[in-house]
Biopython code that builds the backbone (N, CA, C, O; Angstrom):
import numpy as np
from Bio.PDB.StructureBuilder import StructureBuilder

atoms = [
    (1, "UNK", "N", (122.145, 55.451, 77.357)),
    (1, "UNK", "CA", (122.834, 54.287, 76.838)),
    (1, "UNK", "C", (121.854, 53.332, 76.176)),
    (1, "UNK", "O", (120.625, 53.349, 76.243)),
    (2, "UNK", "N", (122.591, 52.559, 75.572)),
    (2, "UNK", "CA", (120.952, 51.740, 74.382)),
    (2, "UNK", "C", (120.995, 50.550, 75.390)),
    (2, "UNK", "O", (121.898, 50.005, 76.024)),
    (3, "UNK", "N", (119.774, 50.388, 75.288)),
    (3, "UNK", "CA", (119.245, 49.037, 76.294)),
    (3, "UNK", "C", (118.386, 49.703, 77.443)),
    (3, "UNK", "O", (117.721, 49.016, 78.218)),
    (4, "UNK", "N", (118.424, 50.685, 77.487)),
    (4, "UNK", "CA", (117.475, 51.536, 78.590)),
    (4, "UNK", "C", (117.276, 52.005, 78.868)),
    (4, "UNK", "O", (118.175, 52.844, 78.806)),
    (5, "UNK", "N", (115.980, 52.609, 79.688)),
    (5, "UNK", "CA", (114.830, 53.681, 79.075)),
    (5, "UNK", "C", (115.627, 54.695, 79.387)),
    (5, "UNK", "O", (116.613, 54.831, 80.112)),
    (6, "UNK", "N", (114.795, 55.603, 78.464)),
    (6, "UNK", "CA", (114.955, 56.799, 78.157)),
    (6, "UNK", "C", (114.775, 57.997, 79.537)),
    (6, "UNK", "O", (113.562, 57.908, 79.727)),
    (7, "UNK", "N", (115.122, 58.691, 80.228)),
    (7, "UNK", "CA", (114.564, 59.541, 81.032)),
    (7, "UNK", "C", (113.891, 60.740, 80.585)),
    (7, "UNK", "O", (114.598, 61.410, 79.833)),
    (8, "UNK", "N", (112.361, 61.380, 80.893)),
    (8, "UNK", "CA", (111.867, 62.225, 80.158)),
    (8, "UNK", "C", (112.999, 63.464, 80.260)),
    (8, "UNK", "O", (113.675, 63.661, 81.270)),
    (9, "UNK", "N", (113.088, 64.323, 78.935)),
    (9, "UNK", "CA", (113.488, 65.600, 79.415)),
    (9, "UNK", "C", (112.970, 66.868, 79.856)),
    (9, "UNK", "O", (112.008, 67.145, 79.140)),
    (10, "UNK", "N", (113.153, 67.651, 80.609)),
    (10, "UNK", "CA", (112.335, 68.429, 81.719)),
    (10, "UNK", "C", (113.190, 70.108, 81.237)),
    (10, "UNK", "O", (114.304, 70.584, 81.458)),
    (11, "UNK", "N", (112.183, 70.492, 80.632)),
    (11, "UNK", "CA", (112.472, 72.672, 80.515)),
    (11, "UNK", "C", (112.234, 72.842, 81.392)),
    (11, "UNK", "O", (111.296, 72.440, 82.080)),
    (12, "UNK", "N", (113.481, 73.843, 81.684)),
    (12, "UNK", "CA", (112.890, 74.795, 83.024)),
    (12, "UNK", "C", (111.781, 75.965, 82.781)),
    (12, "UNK", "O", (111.962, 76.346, 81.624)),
    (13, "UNK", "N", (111.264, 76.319, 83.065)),
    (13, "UNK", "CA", (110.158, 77.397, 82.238)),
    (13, "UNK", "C", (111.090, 78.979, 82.865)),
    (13, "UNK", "O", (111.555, 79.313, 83.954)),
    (14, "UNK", "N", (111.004, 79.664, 81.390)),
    (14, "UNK", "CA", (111.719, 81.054, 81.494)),
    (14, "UNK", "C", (110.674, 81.728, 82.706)),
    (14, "UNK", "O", (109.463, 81.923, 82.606)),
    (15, "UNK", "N", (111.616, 82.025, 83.934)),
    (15, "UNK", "CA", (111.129, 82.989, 84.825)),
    (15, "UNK", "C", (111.743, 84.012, 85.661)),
    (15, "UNK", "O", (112.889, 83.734, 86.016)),
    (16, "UNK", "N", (111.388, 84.852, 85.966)),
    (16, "UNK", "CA", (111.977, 86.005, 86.496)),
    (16, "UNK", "C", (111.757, 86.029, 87.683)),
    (16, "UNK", "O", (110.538, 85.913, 87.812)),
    (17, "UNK", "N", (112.403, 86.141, 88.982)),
    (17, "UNK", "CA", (112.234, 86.581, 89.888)),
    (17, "UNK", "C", (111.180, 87.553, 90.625)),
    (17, "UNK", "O", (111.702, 88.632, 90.903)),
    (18, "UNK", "N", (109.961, 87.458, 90.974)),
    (18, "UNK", "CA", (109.391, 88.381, 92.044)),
    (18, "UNK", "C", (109.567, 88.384, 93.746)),
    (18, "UNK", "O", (110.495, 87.785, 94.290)),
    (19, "UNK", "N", (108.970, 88.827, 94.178)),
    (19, "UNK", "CA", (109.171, 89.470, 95.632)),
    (19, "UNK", "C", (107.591, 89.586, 95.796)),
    (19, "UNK", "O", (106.622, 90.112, 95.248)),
    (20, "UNK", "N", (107.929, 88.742, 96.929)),
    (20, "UNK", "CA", (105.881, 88.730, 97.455)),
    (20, "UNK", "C", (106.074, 89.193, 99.016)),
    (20, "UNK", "O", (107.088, 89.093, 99.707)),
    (21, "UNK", "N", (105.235, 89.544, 99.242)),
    (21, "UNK", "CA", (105.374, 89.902, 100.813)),
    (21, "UNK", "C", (104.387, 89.056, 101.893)),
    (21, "UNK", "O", (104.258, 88.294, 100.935)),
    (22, "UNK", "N", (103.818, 88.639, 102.635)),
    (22, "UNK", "CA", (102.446, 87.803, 103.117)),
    (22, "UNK", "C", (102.843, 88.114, 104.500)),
    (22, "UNK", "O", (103.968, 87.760, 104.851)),
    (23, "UNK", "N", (101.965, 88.817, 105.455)),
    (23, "UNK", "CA", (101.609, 88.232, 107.118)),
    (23, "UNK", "C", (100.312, 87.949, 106.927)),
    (23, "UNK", "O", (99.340, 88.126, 106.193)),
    (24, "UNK", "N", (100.878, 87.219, 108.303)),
    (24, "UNK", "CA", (99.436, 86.479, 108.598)),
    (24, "UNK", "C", (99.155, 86.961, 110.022)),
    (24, "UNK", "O", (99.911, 87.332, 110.919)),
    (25, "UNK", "N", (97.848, 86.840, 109.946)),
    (25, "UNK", "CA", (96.964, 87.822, 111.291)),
    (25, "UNK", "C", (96.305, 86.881, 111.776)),
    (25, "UNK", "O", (96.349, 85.906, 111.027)),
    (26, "UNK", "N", (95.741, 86.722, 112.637)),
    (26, "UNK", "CA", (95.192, 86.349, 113.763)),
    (26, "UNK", "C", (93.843, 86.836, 113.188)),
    (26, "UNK", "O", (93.378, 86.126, 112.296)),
    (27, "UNK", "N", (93.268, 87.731, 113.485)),
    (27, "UNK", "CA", (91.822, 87.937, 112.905)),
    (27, "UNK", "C", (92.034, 89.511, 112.140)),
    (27, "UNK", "O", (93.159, 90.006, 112.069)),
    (28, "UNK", "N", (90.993, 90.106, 111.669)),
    (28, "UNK", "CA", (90.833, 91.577, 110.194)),
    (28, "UNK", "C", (91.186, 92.304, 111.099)),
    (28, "UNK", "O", (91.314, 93.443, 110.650)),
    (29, "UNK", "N", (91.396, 92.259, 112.057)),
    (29, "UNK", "CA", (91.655, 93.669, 113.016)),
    (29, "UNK", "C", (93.387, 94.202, 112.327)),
    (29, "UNK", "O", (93.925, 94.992, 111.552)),
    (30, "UNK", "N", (93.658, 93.101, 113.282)),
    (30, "UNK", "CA", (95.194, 92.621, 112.756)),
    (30, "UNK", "C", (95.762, 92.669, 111.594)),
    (30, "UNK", "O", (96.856, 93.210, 111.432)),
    (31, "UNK", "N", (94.831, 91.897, 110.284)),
    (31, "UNK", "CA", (95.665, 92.252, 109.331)),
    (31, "UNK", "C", (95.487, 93.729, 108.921)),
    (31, "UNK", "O", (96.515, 94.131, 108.376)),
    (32, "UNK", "N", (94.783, 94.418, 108.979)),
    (32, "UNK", "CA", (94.174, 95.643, 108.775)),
    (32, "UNK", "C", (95.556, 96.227, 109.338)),
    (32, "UNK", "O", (96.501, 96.408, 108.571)),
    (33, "UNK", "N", (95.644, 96.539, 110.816)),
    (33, "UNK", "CA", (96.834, 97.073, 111.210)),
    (33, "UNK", "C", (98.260, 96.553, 110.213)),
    (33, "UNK", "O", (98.973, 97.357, 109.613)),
    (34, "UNK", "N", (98.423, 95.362, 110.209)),
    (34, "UNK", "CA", (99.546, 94.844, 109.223)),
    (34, "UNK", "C", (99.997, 95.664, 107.470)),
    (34, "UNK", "O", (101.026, 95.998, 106.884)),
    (35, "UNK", "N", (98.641, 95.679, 107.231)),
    (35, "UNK", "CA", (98.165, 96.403, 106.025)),
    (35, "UNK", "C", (98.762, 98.162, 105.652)),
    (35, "UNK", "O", (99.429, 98.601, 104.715)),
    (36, "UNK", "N", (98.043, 98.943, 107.090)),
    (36, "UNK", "CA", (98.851, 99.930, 107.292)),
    (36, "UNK", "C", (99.926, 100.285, 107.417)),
    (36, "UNK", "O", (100.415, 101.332, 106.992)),
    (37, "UNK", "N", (100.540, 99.266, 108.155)),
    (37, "UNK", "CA", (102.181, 99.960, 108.255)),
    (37, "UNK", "C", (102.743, 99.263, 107.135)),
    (37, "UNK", "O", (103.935, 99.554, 107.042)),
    (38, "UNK", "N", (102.233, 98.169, 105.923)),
    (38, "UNK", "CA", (103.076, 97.431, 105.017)),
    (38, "UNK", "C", (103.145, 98.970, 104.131)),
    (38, "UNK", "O", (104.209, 99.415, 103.702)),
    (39, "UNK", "N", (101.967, 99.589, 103.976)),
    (39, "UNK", "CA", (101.965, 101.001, 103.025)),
    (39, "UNK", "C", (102.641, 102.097, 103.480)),
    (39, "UNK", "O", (103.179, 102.798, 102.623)),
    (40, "UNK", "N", (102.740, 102.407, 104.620)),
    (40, "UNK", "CA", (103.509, 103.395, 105.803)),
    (40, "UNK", "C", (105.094, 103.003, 104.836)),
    (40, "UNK", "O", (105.645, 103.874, 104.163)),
    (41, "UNK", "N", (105.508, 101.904, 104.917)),
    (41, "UNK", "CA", (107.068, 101.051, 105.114)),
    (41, "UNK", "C", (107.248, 101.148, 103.289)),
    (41, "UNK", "O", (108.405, 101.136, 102.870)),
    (42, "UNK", "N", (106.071, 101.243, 102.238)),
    (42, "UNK", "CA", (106.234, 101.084, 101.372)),
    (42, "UNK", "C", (106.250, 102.571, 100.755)),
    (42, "UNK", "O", (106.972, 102.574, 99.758)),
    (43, "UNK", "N", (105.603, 104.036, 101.060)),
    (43, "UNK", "CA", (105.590, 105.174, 101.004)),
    (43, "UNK", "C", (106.748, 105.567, 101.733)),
    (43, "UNK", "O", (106.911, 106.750, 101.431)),
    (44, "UNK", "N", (107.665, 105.212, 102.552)),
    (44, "UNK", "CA", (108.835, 105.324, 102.510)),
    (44, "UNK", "C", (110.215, 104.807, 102.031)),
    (44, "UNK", "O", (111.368, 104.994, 102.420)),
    (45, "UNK", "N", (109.745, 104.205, 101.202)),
    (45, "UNK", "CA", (110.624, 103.276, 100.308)),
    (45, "UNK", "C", (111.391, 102.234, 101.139)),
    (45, "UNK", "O", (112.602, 102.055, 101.010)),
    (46, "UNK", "N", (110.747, 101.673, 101.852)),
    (46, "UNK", "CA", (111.584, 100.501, 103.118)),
    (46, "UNK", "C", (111.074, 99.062, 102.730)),
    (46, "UNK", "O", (111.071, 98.158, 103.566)),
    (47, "UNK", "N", (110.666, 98.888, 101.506)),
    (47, "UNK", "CA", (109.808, 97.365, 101.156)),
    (47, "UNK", "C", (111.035, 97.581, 99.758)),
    (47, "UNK", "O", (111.691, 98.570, 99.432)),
    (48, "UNK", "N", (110.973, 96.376, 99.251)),
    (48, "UNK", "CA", (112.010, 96.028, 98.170)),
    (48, "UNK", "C", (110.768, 96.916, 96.526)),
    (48, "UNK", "O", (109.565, 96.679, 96.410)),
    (49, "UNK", "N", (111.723, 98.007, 95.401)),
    (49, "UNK", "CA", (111.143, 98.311, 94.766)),
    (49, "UNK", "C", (110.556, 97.541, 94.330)),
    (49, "UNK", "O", (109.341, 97.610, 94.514)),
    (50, "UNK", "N", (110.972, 96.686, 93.722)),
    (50, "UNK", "CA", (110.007, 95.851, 92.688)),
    (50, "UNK", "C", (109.386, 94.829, 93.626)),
    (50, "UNK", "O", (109.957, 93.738, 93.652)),
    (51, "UNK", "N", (108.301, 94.988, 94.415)),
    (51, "UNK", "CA", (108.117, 93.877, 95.272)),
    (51, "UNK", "C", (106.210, 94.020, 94.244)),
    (51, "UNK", "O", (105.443, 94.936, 93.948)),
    (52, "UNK", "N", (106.257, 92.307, 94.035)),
    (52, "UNK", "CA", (105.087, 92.443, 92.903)),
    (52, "UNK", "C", (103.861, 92.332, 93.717)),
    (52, "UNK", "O", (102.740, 92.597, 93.282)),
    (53, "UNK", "N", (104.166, 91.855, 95.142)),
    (53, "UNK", "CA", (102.407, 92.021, 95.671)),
    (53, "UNK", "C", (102.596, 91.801, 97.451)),
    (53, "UNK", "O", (103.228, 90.887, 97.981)),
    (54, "UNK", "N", (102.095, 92.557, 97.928)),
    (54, "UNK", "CA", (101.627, 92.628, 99.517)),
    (54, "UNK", "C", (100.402, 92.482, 99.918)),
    (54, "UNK", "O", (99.408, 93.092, 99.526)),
    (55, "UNK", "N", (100.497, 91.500, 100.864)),
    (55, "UNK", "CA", (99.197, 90.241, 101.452)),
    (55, "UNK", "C", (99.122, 90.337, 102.851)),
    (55, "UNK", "O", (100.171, 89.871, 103.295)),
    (56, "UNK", "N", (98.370, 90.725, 103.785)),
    (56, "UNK", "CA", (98.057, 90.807, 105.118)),
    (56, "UNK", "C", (96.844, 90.040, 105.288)),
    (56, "UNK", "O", (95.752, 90.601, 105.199)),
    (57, "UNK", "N", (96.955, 88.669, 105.551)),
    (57, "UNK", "CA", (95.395, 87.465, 105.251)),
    (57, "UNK", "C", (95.730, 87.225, 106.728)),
    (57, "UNK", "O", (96.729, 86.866, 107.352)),
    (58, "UNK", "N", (94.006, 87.707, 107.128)),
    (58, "UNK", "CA", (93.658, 86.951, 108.762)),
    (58, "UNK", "C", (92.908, 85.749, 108.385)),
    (58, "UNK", "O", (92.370, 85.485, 107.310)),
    (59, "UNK", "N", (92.983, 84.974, 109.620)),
    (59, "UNK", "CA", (92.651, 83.718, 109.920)),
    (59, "UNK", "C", (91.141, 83.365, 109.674)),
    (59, "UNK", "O", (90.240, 84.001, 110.220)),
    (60, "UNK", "N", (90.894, 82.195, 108.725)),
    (60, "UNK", "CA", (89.590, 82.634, 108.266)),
    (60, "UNK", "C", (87.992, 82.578, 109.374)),
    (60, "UNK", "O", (87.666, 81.613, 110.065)),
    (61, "UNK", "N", (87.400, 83.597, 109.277)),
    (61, "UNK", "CA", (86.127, 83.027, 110.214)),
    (61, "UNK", "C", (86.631, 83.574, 111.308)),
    (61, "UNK", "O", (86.326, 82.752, 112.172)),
    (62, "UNK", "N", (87.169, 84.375, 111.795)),
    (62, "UNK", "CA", (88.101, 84.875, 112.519)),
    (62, "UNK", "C", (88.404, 83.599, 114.020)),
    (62, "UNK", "O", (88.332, 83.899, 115.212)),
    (63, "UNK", "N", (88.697, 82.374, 113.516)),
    (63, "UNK", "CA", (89.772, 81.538, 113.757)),
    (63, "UNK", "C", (90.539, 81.293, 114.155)),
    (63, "UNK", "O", (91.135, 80.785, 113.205)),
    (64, "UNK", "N", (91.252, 81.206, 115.082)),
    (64, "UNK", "CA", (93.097, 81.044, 114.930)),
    (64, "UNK", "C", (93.077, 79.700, 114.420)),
    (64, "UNK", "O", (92.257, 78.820, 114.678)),
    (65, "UNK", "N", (94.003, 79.655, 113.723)),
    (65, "UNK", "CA", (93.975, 78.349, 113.272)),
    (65, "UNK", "C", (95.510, 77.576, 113.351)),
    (65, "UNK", "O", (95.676, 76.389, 113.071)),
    (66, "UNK", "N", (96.518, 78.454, 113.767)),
    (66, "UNK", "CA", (97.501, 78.177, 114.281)),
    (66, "UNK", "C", (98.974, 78.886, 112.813)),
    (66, "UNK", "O", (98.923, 79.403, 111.697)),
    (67, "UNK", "N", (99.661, 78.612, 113.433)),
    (67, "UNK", "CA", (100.797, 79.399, 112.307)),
    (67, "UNK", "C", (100.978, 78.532, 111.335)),
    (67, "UNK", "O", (101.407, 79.091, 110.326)),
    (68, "UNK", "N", (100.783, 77.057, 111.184)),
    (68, "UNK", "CA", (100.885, 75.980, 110.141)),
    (68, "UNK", "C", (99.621, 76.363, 109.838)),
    (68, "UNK", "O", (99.856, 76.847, 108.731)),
    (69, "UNK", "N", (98.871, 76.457, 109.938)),
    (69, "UNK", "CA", (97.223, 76.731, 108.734)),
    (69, "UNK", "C", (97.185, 78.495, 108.368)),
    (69, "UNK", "O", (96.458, 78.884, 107.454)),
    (70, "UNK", "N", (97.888, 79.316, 109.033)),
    (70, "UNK", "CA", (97.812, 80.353, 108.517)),
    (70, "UNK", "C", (98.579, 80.331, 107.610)),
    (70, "UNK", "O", (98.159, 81.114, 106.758)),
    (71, "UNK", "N", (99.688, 79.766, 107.230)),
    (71, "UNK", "CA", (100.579, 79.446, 106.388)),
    (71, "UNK", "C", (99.959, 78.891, 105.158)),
    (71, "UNK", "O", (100.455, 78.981, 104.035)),
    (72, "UNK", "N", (99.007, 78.400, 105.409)),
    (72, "UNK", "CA", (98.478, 77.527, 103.911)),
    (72, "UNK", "C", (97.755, 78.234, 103.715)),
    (72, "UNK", "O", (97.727, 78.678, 102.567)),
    (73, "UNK", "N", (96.834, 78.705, 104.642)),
    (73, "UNK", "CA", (96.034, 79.832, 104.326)),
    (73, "UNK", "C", (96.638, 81.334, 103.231)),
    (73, "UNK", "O", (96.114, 81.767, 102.205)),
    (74, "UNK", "N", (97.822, 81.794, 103.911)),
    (74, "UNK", "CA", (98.344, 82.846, 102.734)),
    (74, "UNK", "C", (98.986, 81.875, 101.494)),
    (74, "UNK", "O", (99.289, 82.410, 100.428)),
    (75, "UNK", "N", (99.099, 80.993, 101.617)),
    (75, "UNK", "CA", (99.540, 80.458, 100.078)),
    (75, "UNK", "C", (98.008, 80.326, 99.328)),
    (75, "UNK", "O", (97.821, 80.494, 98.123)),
    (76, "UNK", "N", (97.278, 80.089, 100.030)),
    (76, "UNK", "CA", (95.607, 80.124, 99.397)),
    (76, "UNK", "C", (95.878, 81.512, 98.639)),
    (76, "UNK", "O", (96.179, 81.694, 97.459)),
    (77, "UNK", "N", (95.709, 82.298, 99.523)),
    (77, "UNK", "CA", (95.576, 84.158, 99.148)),
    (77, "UNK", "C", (96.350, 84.382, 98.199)),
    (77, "UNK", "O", (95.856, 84.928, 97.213)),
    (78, "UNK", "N", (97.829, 84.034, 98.182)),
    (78, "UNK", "CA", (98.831, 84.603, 96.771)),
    (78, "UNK", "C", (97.985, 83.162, 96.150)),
    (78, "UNK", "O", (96.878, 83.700, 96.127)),
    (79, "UNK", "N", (97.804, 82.241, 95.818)),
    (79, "UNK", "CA", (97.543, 81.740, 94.345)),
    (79, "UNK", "C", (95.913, 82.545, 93.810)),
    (79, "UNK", "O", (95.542, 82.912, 92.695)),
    (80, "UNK", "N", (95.475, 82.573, 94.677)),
    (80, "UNK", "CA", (94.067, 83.188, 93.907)),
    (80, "UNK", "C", (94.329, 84.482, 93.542)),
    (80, "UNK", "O", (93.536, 85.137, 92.866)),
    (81, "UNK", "N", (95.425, 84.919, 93.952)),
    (81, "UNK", "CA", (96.114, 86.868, 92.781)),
    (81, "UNK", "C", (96.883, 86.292, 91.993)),
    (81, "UNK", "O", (97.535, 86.876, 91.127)),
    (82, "UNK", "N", (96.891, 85.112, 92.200)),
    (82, "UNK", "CA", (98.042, 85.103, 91.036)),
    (82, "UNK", "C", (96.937, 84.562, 89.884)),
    (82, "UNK", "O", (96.928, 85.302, 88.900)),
    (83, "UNK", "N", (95.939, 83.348, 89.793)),
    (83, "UNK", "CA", (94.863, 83.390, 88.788)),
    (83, "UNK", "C", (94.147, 84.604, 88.297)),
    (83, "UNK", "O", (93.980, 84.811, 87.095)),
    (84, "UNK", "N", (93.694, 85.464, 89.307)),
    (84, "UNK", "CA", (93.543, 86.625, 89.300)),
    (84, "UNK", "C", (93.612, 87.469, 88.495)),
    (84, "UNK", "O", (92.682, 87.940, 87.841)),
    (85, "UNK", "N", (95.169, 87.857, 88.447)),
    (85, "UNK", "CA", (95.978, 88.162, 87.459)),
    (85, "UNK", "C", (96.618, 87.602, 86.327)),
    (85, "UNK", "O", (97.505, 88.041, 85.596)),
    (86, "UNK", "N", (96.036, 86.631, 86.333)),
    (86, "UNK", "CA", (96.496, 86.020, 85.127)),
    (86, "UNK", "C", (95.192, 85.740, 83.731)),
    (86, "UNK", "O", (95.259, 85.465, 82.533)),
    (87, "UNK", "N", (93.891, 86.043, 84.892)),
    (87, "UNK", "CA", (93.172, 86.293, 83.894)),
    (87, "UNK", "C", (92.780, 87.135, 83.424)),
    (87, "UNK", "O", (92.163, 87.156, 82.359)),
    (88, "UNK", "N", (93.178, 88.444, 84.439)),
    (88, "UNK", "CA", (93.279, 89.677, 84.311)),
    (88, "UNK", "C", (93.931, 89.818, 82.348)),
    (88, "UNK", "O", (93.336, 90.223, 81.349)),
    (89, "UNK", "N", (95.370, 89.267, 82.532)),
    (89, "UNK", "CA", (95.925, 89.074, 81.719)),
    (89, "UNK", "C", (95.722, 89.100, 79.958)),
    (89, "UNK", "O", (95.970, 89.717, 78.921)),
    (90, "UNK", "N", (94.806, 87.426, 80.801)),
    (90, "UNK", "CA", (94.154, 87.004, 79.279)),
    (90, "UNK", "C", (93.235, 87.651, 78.633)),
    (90, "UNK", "O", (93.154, 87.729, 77.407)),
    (91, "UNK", "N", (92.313, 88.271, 79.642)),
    (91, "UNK", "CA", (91.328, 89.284, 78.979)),
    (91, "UNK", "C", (92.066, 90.340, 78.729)),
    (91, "UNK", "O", (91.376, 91.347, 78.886)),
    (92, "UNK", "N", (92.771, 90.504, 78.524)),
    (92, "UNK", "CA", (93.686, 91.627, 77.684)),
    (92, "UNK", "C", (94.511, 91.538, 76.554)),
    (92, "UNK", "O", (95.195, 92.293, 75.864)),
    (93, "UNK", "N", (94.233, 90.442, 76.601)),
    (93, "UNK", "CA", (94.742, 89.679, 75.194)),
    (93, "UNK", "C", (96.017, 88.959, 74.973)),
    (93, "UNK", "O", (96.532, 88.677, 73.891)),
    (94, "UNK", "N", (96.619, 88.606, 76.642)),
    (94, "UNK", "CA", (98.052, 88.204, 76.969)),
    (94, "UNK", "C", (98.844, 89.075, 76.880)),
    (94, "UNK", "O", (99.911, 88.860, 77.455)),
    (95, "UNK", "N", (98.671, 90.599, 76.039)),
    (95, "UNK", "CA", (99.607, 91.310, 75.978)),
    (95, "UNK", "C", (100.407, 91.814, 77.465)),
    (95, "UNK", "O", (101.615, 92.050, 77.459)),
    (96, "UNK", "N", (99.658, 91.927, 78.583)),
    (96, "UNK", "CA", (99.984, 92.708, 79.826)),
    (96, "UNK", "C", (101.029, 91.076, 80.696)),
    (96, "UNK", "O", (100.689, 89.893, 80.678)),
    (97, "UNK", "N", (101.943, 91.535, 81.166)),
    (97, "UNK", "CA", (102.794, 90.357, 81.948)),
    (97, "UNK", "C", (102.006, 90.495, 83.223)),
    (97, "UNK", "O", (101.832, 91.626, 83.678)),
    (98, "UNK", "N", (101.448, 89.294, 83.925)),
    (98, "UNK", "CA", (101.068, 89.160, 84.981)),
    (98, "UNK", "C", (102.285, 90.020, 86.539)),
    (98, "UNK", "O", (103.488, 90.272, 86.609)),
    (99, "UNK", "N", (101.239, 90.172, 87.391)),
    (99, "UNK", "CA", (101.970, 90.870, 88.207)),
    (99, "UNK", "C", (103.442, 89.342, 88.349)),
    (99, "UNK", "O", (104.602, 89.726, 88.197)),
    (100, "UNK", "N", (103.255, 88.126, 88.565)),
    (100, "UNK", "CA", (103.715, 86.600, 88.824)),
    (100, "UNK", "C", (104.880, 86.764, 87.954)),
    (100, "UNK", "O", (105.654, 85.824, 87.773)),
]
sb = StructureBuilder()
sb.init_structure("model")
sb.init_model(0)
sb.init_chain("A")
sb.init_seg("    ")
for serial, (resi, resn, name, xyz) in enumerate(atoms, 1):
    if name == "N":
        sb.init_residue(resn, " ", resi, " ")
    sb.init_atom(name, np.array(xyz, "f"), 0.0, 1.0, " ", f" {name:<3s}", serial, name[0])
structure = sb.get_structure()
């Protein structure tokens, strides 16, 4: 309406749906075991097909650091595959779509 401000307008950015998978372990023993049966579950086709990435991150320093810091902790782990791969990407000339 005239007389007042404007509100910015906001794109949604075109995105597609992925499927991430993440446990979190207690210490490498653990995720290691986690690791195995995510491939066991995935060689039998029991994980979603298009699932774009599987993450089994133990606690760093072998730590517990509790289920709220392991939690930030695997969001640590998927963003650094997701830069990862995204520069993966760019050195390819943008042509390749990030696993993201």
């Amino acid at each position: 309406p005239p007389g007042q401000p404007s509100r910015p307008q906001h794109r949604k950015a075109a995105m597609s749906a992925r499927t991430v998978i993440v446990c979190t372990a207690a210490n490498e023993a653990q995720a290691d075991a986690y690791r195995k049966e995510m491939d066991a579950r995935r060689a039998l086709g029991s994980l979603p097909p298009r699932c774009s990435l599987i993450l089994s991150v133990a606690d760093p320093c072998g730590a517990r650091i509790g289920s709220g810091g392991g939690t930030l902790n695997a969001l640590v782990a998927v963003a650094e595959e997701f830069e990862a791969s995204m520069q993966e990407s760019r050195a390819a000339g943008g042509s390749r779509e990030a696993w993201w």
